[in-house]
LOPA-986208 format. One line per field, with one value per residue (C-alpha): residue number from 1; residue in three letters; x, y, z. Coordinates in Angstrom, 1 decimal, always signed. Layout:
% residues N
resi: NUM / ... $
resn: ala / ... $
u: X / ... $
v: Y / ... $
w: Z / ... $
This chain:
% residues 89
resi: 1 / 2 / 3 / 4 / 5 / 6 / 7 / 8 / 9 / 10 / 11 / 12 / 13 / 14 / 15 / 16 / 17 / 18 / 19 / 20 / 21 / 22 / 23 / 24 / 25 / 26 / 27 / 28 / 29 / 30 / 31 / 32 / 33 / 34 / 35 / 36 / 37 / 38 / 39 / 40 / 41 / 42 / 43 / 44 / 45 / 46 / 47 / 48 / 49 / 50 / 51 / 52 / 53 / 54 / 55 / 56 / 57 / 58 / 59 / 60 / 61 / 62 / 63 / 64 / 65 / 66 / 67 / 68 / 69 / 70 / 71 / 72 / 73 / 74 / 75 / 76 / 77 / 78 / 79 / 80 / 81 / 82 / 83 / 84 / 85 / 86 / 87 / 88 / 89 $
resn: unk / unk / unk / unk / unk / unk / unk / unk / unk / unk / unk / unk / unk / unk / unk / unk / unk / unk / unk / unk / unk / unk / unk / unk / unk / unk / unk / unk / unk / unk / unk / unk / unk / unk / unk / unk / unk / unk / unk / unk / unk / unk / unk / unk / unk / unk / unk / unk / unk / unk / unk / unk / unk / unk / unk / unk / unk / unk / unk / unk / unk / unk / unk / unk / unk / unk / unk / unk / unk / unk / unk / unk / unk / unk / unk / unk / unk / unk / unk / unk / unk / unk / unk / unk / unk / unk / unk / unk / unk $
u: +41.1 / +41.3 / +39.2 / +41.8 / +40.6 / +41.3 / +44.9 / +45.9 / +44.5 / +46.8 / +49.5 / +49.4 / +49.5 / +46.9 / +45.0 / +44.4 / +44.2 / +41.2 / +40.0 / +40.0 / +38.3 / +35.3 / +34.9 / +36.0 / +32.3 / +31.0 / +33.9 / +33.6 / +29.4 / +30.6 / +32.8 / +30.4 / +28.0 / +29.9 / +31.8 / +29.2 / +31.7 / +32.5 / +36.6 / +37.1 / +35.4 / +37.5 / +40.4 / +39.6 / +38.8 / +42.3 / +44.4 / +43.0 / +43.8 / +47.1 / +47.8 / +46.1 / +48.6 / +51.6 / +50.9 / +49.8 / +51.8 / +51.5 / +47.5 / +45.1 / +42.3 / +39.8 / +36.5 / +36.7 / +38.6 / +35.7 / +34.4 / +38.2 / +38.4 / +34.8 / +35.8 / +39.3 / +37.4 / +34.3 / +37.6 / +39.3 / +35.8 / +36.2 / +40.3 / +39.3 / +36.3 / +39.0 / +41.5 / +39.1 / +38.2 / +42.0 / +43.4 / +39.6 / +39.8 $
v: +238.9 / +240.9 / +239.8 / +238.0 / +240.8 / +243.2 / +242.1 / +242.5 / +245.8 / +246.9 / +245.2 / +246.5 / +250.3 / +249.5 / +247.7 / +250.3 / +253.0 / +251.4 / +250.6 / +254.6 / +254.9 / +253.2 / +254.1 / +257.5 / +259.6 / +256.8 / +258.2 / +261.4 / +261.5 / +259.9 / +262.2 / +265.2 / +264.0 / +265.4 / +268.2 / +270.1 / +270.9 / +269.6 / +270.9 / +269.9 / +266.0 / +265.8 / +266.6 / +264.5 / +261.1 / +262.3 / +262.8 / +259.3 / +257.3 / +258.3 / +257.6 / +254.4 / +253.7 / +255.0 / +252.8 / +249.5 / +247.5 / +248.0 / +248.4 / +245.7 / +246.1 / +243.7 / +244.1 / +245.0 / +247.7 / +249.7 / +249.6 / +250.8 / +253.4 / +254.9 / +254.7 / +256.5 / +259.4 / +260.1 / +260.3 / +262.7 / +264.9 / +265.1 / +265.7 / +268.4 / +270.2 / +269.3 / +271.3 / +274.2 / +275.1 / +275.0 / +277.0 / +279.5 / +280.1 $
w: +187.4 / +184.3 / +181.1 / +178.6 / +175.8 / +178.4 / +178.8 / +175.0 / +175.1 / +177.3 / +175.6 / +172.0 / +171.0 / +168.3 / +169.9 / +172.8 / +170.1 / +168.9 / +172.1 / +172.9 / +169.5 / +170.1 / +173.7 / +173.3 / +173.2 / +176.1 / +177.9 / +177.2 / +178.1 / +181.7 / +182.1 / +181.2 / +183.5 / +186.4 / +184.9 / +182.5 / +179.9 / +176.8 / +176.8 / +180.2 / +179.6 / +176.7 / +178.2 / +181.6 / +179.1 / +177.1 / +180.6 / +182.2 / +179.4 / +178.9 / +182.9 / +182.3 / +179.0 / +181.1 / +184.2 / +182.4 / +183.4 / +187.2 / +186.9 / +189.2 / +187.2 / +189.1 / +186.5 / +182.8 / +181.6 / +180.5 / +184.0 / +185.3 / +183.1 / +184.1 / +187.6 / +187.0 / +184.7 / +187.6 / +190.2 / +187.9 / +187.1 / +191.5 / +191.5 / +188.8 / +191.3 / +194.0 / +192.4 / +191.3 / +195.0 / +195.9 / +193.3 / +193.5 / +196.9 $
């Protein structure tokens, strides 16, 4: 069941704009953790929020968003690495 703040997050532009806001360097630090690189965290965080914003409505978040959106950015840091070695050889 999603947390009731959680909800109007995902229901208000503003709201999630904020949301990104104060989250956005927590997001960003998870997201370096894996990768190593500033650019490419940013631009992980920047990617997974916009899918998450784009598929709101069809999302089953089952804990709080934060915790969603920390799971979604570590599989992304591993797409990314999975991608790498594909397209390095």
């Amino acid at each position: 069941m999603q947390y009731k703040e959680d909800i109007e997050i995902l229901k208000d532009p503003s709201k999630f704009e904020n949301f990104f806001k104060k989250y956005y360097r927590e997001f960003c630090l998870t997201a370096y953790y894996y990768v190593r690189n500033t650019e490419i965290s940013e631009e992980i965080v920047q990617d997974t929020l916009v899918k998450i914003w784009e598929k709101r409505d069809s999302l089953d978040i089952k804990d709080s968003l934060v915790s969603y959106i920390k799971i979604s950015i570590k599989n992304s840091c591993f797409n990314y690495f999975k991608h790498k070695k594909i397209t390095l050889g």
